[in-house]
DSSP file (Angstrom, degrees, kcal/mol; ACC not computed):
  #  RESIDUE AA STRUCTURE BP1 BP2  ACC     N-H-->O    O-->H-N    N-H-->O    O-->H-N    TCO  KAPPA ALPHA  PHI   PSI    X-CA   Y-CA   Z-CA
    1    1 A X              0   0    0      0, 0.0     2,-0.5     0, 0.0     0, 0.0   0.000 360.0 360.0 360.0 136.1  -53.0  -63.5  -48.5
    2    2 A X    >   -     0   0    0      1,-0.1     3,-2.5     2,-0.0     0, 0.0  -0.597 360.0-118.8 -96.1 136.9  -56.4  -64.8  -48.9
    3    3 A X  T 3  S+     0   0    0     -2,-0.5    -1,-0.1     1,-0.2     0, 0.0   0.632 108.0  57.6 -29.8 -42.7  -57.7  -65.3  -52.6
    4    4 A X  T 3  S+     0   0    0      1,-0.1     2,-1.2     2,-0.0    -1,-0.2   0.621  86.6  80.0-100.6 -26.2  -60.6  -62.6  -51.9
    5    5 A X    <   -     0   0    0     -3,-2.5     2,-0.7     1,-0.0    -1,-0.1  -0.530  55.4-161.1-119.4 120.7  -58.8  -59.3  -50.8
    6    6 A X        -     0   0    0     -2,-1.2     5,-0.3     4,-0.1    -2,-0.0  -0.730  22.7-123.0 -98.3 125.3  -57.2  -56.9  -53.1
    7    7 A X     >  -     0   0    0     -2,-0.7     4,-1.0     3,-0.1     3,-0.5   0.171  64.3 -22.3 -77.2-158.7  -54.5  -54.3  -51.6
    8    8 A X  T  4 S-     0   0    0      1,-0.2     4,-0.2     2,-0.2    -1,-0.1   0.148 126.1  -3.1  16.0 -97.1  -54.9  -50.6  -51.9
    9    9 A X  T >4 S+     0   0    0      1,-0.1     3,-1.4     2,-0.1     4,-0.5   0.785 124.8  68.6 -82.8 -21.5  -57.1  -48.6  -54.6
   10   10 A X  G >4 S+     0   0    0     -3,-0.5     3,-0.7     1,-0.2    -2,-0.2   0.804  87.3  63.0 -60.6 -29.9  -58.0  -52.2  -56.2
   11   11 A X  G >< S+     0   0    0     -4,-1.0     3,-3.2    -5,-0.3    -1,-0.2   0.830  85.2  70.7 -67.6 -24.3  -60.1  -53.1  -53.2
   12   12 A X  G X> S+     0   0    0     -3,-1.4     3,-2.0     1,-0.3     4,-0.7   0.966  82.6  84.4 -58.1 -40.2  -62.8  -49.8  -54.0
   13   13 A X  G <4 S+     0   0    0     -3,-0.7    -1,-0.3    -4,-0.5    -2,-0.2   0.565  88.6  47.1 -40.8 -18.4  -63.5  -52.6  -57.1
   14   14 A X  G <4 S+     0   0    0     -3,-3.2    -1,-0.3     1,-0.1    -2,-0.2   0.100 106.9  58.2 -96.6  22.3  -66.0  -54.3  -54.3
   15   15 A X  T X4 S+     0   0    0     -3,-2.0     3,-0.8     3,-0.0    19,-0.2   0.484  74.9 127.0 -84.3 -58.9  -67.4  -51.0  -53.6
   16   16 A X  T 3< S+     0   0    0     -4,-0.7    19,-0.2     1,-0.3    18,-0.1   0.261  77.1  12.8  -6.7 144.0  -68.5  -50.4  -57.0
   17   17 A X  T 3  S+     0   0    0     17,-1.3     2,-0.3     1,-0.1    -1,-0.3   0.675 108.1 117.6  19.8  50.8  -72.4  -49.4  -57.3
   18   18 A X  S <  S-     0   0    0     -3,-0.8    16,-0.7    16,-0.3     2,-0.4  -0.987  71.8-101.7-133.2 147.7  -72.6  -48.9  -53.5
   19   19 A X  E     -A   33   0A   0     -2,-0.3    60,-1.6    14,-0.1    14,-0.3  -0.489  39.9-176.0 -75.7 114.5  -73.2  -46.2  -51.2
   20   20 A X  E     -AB  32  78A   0     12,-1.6    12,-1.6    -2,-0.4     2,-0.6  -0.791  26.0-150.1-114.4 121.1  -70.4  -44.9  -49.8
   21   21 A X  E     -AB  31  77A   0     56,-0.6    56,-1.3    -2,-0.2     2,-0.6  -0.884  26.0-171.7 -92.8 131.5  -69.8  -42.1  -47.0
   22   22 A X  E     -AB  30  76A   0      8,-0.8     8,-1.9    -2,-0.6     2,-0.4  -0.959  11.2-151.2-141.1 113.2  -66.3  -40.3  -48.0
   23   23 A X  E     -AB  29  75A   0     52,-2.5    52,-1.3    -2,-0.6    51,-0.4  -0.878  16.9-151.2 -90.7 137.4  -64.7  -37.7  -45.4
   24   24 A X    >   -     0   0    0      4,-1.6     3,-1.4    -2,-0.4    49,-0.2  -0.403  30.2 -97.1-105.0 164.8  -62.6  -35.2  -47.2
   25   25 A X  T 3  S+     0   0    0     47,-1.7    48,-0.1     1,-0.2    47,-0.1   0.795 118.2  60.2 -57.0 -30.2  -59.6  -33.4  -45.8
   26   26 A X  T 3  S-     0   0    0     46,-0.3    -1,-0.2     2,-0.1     3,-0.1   0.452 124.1 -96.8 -76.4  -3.0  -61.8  -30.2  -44.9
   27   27 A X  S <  S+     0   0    0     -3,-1.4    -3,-0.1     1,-0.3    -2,-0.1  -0.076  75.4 153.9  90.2 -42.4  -63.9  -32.1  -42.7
   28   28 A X        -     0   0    0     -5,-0.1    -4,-1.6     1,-0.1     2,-1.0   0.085  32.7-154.5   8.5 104.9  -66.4  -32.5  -45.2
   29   29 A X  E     +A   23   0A   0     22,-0.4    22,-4.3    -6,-0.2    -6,-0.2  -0.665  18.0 179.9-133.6 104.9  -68.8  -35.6  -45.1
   30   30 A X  E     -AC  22  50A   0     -8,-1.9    -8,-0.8    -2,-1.0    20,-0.2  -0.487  12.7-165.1 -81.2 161.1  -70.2  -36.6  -48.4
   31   31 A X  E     +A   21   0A   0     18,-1.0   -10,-0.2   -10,-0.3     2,-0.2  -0.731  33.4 126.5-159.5  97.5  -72.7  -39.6  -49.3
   32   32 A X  E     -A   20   0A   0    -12,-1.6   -12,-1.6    -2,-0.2     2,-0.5  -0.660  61.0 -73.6-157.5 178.0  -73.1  -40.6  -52.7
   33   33 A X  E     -AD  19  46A   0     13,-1.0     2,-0.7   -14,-0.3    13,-0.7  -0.906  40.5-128.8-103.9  96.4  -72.8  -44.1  -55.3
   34   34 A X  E     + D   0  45A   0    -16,-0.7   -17,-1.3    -2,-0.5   -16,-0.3  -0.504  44.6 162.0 -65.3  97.6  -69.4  -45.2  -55.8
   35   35 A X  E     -     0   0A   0      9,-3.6     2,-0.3    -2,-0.7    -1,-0.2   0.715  56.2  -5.1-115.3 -20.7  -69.6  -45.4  -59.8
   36   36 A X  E     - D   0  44A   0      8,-0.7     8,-2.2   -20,-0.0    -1,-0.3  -0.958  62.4-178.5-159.7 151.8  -65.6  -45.4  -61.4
   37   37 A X  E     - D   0  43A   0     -2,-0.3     2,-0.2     6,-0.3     6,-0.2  -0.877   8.9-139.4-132.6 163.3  -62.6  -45.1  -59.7
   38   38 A X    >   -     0   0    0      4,-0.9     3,-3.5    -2,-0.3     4,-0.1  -0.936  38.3 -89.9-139.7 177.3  -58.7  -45.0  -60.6
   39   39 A X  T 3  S+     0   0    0      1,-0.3   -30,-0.1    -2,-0.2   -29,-0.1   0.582 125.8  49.8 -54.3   0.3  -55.1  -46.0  -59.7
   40   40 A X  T 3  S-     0   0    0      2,-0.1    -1,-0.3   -31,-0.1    30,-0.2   0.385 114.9-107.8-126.6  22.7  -55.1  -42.7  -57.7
   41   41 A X    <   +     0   0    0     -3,-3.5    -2,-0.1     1,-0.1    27,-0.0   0.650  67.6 148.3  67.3   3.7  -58.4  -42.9  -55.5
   42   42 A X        -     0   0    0     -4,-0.1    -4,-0.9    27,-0.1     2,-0.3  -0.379  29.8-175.5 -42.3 160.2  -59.8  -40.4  -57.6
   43   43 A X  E     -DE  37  68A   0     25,-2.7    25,-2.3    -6,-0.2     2,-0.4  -0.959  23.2-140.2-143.4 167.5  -63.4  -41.5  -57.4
   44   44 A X  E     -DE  36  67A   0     -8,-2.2    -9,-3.6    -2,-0.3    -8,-0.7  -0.985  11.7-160.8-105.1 134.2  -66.9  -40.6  -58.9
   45   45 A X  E     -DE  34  66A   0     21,-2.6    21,-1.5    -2,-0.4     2,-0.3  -0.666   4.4-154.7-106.6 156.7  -69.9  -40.6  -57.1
   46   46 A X  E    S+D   33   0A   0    -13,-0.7   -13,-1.0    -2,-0.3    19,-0.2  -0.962  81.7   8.3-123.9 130.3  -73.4  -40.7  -58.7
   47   47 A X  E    S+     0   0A   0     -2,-0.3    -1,-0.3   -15,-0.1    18,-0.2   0.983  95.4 172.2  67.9  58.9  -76.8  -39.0  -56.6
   48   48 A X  E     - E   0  64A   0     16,-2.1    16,-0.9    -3,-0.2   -16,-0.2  -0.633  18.4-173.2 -98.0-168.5  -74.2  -37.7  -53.9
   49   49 A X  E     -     0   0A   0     13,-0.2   -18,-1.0    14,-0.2     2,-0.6  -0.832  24.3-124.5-155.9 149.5  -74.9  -35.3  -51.1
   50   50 A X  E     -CE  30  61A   0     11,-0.9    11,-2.2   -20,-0.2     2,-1.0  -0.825  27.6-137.3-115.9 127.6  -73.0  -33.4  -48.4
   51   51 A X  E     - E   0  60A   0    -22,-4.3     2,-0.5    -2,-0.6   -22,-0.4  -0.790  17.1-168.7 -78.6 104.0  -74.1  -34.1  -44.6
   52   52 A X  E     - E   0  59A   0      7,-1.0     7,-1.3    -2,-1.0     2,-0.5  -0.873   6.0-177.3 -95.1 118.7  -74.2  -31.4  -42.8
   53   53 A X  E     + E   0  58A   0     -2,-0.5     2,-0.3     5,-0.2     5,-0.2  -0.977   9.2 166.4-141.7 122.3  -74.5  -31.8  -38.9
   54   54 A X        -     0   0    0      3,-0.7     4,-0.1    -2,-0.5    -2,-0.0  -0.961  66.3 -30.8-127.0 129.7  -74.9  -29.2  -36.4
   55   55 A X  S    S-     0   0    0     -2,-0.3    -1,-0.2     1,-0.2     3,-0.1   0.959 126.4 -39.8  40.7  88.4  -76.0  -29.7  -32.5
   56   56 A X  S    S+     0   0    0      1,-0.1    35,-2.3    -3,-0.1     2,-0.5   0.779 123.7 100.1  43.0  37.7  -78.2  -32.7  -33.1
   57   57 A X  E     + f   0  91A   0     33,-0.2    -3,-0.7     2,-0.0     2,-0.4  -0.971  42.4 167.5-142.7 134.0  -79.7  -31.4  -36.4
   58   58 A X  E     +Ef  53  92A   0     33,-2.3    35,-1.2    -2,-0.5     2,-0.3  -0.976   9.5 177.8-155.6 166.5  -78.6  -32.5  -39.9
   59   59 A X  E     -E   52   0A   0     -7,-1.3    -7,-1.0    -2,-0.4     2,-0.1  -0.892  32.4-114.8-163.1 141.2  -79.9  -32.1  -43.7
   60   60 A X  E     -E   51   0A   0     -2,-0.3     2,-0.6    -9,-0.2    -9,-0.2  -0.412  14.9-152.9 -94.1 135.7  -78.4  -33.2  -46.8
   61   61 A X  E     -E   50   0A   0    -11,-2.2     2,-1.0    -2,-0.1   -11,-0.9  -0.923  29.8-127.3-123.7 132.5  -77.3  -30.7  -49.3
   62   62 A X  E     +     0   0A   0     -2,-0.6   -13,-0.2   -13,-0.2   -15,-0.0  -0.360  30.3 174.2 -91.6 128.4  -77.5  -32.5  -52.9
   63   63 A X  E     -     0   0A   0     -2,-1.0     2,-0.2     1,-0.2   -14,-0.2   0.689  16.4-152.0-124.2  13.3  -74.9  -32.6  -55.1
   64   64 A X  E     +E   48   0A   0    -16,-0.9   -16,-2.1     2,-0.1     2,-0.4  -0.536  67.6   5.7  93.6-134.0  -75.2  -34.6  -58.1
   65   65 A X  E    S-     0   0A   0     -2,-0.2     2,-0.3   -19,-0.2   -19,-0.2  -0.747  78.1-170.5 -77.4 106.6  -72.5  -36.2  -60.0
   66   66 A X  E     -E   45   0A   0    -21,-1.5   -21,-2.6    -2,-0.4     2,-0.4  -0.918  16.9-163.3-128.7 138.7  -69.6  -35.5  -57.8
   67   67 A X  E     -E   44   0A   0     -2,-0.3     2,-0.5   -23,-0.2   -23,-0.3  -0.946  17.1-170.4 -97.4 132.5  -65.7  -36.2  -58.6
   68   68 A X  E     -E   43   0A   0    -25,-2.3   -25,-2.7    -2,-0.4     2,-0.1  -0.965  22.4-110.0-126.5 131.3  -63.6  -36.2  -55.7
   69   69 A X    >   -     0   0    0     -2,-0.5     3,-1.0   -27,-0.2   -27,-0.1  -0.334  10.3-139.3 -19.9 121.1  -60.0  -36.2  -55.5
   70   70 A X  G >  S+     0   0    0      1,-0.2     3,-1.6   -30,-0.2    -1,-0.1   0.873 104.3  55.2 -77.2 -52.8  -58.0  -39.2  -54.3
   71   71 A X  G 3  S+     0   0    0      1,-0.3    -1,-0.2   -31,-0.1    -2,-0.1   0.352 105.9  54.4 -55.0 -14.5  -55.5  -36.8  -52.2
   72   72 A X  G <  S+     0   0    0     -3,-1.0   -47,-1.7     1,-0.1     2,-0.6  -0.034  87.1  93.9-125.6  31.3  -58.6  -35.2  -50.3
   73   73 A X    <   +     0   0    0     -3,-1.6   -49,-0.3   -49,-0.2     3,-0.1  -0.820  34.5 161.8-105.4  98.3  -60.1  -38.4  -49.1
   74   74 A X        +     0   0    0     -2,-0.6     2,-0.3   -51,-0.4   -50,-0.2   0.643  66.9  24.2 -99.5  -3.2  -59.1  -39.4  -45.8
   75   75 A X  E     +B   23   0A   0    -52,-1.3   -52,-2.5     2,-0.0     2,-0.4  -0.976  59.2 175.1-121.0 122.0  -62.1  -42.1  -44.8
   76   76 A X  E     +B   22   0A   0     -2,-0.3     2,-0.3   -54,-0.2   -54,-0.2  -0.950  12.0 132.9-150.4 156.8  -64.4  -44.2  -46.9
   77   77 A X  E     -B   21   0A   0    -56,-1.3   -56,-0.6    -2,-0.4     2,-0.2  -0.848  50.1 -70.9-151.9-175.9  -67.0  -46.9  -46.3
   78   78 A X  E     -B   20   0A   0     -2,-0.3     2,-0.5   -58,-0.2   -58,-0.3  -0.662  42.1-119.6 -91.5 166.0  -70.2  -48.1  -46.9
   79   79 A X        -     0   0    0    -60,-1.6     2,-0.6    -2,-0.2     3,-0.1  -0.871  21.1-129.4-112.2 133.9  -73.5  -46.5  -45.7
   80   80 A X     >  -     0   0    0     -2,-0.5     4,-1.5     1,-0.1     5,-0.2  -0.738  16.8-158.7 -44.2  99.0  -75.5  -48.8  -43.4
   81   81 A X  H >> S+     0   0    0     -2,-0.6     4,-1.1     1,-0.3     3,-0.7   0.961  92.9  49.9 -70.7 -55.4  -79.2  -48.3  -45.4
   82   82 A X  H >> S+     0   0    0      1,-0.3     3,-3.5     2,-0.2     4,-1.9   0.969 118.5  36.5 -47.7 -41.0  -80.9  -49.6  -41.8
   83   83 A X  H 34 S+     0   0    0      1,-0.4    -1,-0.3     2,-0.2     5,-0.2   0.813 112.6  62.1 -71.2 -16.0  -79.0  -47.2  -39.8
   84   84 A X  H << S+     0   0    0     -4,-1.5    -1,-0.4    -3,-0.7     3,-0.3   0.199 105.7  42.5-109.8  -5.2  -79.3  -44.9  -42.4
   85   85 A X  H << S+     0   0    0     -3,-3.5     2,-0.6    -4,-1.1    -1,-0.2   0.609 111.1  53.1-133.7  -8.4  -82.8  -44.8  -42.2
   86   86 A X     <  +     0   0    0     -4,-1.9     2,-1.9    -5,-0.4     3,-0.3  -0.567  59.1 156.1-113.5  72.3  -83.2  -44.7  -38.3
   87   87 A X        +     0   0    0     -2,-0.6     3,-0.1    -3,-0.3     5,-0.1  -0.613  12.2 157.3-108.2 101.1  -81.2  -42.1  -37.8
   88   88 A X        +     0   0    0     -2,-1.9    -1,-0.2     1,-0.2    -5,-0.0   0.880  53.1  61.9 -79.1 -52.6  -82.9  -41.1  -34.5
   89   89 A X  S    S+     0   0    0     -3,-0.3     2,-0.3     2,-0.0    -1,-0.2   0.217 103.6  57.5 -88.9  31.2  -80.6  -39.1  -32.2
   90   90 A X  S    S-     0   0    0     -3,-0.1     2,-0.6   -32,-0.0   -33,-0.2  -0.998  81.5-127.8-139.7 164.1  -80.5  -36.5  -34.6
   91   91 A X  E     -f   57   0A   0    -35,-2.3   -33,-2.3    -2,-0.3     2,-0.2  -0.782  17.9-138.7 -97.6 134.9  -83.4  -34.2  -36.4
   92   92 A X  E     +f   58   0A   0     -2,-0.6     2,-0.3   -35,-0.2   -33,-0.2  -0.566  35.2 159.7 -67.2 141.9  -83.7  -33.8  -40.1
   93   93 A X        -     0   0    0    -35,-1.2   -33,-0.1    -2,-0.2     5,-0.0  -0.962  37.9 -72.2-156.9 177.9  -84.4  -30.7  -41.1
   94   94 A X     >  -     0   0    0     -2,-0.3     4,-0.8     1,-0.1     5,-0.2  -0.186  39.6-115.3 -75.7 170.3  -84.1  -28.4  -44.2
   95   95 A X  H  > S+     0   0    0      2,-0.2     4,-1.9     1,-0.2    -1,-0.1   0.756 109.0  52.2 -98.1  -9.0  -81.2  -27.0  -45.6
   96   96 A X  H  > S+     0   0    0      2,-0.2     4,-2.2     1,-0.2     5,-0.3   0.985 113.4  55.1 -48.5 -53.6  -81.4  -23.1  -45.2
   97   97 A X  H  4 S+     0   0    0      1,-0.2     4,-0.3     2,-0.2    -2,-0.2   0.761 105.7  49.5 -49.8 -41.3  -82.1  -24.2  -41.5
   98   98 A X  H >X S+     0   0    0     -4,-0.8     3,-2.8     1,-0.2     4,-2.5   0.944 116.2  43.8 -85.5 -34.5  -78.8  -26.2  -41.4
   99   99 A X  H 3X S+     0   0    0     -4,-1.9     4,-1.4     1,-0.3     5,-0.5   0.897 103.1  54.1 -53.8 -56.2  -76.8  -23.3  -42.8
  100  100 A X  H 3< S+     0   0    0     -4,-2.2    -1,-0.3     1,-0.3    -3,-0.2   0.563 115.8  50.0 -87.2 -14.2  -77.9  -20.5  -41.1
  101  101 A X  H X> S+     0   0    0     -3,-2.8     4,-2.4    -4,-0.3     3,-0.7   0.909 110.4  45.6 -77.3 -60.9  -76.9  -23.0  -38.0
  102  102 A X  H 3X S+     0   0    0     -4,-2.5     4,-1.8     1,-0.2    -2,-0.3   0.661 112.6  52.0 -55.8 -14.2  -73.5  -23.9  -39.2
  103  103 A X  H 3X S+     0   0    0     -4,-1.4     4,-3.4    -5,-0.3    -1,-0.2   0.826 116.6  43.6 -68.9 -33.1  -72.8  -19.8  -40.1
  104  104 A X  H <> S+     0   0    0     -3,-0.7     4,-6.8    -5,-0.5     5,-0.4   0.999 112.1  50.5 -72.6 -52.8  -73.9  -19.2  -36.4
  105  105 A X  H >X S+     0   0    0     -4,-2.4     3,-2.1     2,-0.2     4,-1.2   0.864 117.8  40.9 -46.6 -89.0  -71.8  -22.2  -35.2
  106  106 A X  H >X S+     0   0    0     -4,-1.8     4,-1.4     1,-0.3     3,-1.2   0.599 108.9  54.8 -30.8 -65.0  -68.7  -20.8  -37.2
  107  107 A X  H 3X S+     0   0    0     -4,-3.4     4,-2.3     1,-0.2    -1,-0.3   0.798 109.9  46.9 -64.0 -47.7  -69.2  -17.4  -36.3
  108  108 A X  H <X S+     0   0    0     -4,-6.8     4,-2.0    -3,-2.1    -1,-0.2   0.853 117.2  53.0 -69.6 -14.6  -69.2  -18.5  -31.7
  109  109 A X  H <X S+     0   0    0     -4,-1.2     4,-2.2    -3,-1.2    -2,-0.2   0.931 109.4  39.0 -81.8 -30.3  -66.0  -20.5  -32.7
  110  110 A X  H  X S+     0   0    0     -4,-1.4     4,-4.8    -5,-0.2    -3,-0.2   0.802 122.1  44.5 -85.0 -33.0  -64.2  -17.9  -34.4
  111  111 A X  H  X S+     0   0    0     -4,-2.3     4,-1.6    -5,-0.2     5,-0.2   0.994 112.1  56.2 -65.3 -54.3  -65.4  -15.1  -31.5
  112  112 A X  H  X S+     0   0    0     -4,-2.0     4,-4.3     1,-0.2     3,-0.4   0.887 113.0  38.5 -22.0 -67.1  -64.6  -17.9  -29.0
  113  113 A X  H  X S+     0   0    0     -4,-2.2     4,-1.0     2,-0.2    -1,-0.2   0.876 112.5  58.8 -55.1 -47.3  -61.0  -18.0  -30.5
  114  114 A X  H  < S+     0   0    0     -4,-4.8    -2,-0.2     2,-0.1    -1,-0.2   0.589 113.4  37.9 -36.5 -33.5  -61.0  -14.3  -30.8
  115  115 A X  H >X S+     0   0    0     -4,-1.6     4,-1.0    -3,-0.4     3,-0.8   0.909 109.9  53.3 -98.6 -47.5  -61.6  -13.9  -27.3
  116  116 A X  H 3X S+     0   0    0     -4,-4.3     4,-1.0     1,-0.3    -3,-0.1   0.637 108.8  53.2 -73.2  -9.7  -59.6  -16.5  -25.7
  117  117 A X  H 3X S+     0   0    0     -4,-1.0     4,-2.1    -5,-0.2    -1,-0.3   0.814 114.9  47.0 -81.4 -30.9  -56.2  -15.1  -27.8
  118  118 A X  H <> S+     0   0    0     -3,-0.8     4,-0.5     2,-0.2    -2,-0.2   0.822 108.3  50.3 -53.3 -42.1  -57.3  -11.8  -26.2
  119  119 A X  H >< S+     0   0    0     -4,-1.0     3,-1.4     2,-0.2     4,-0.5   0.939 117.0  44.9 -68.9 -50.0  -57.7  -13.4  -22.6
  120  120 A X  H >X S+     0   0    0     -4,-1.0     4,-1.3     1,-0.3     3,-0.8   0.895 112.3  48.1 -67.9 -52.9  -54.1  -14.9  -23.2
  121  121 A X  H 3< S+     0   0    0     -4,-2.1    -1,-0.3     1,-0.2    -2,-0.2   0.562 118.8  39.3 -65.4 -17.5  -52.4  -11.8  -24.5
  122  122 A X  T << S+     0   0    0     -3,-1.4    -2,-0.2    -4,-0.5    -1,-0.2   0.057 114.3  54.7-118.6  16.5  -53.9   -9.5  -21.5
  123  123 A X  T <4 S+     0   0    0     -3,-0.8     3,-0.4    -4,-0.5    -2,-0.2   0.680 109.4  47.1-103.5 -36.6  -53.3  -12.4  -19.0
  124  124 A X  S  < S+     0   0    0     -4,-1.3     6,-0.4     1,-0.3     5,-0.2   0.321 111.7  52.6-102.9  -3.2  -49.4  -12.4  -20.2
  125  125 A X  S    S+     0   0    0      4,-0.2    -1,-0.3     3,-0.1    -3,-0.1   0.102 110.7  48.9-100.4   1.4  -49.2   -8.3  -19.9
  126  126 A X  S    S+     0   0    0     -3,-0.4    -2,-0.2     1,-0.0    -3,-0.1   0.352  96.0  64.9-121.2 -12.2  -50.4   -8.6  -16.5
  127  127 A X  S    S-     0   0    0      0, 0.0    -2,-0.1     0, 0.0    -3,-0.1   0.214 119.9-107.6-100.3  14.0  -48.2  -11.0  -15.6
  128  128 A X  S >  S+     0   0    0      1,-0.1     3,-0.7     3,-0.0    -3,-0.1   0.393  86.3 123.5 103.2 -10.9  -45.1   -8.2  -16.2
  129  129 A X  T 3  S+     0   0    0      1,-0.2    -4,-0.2    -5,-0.2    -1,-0.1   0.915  75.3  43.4 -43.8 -46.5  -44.0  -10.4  -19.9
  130  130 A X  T 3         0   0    0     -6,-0.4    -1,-0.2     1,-0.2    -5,-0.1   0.479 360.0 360.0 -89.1  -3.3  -44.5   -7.0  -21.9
  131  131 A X    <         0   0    0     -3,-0.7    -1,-0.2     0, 0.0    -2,-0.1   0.837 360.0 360.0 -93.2 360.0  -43.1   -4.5  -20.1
């Protein structure tokens, strides 16, 4: 094991007062300053924000001093500040603007779903299943 590399929560200790993007269990994608941590991956972020990205459009929604659960983290890393700052194939925009997308987005997935359990159920009555 090489002198440098510490296993599990002990390794966030190189992390420390760096910017970190953390996906949550909901699909959530957070961006914030990796300030304390503990033996259970809780962590606290300092200056966070939540990414929001829908159909090539994204906007940052700020959320300040953020604790996040250890149990609801499934990915974390460091933010690339260059990439981070030529972030090209997508548009910035404000964040009424990203909501009112992501509601709209929700709202064709759940009709989407609505209809295609409808298609299935009047596809499977026409095929002689219900009677």
């Amino acid at each position: 094991m090489s002198q440098g590399f510490f296993p599990g929560t002990a390794s966030l200790v190189e992390d420390i007062d760096k910017r970190l993007l953390v996906v949550l269990r909901d699909g959530r994608k957070i961006i914030g300053t990796l300030r304390s941590f503990d033996q259970f991956s809780n962590i606290v972020l300092e200056t966070t924000v939540e990414r929001i990205i829908v159909s090539g459009q994204f906007a940052d929604l700020p959320l300040g001093l953020y604790v996040v659960r250890g149990e609801n983290i499934v990915l974390l890393g460091p933010v690339d500040e260059e990439k981070e700052a030529n972030l090209q194939q997508l548009e910035r925009v404000d964040v009424d603007t990203i909501l009112a997308a992501k509601r709209a987005a929700e709202e064709a997935e759940r009709l989407k779903a609505e209809l295609t359990k409808q298609l299935r159920v009047d596809w499977l009555r026409d095929d002689g299943l219900f009677d």
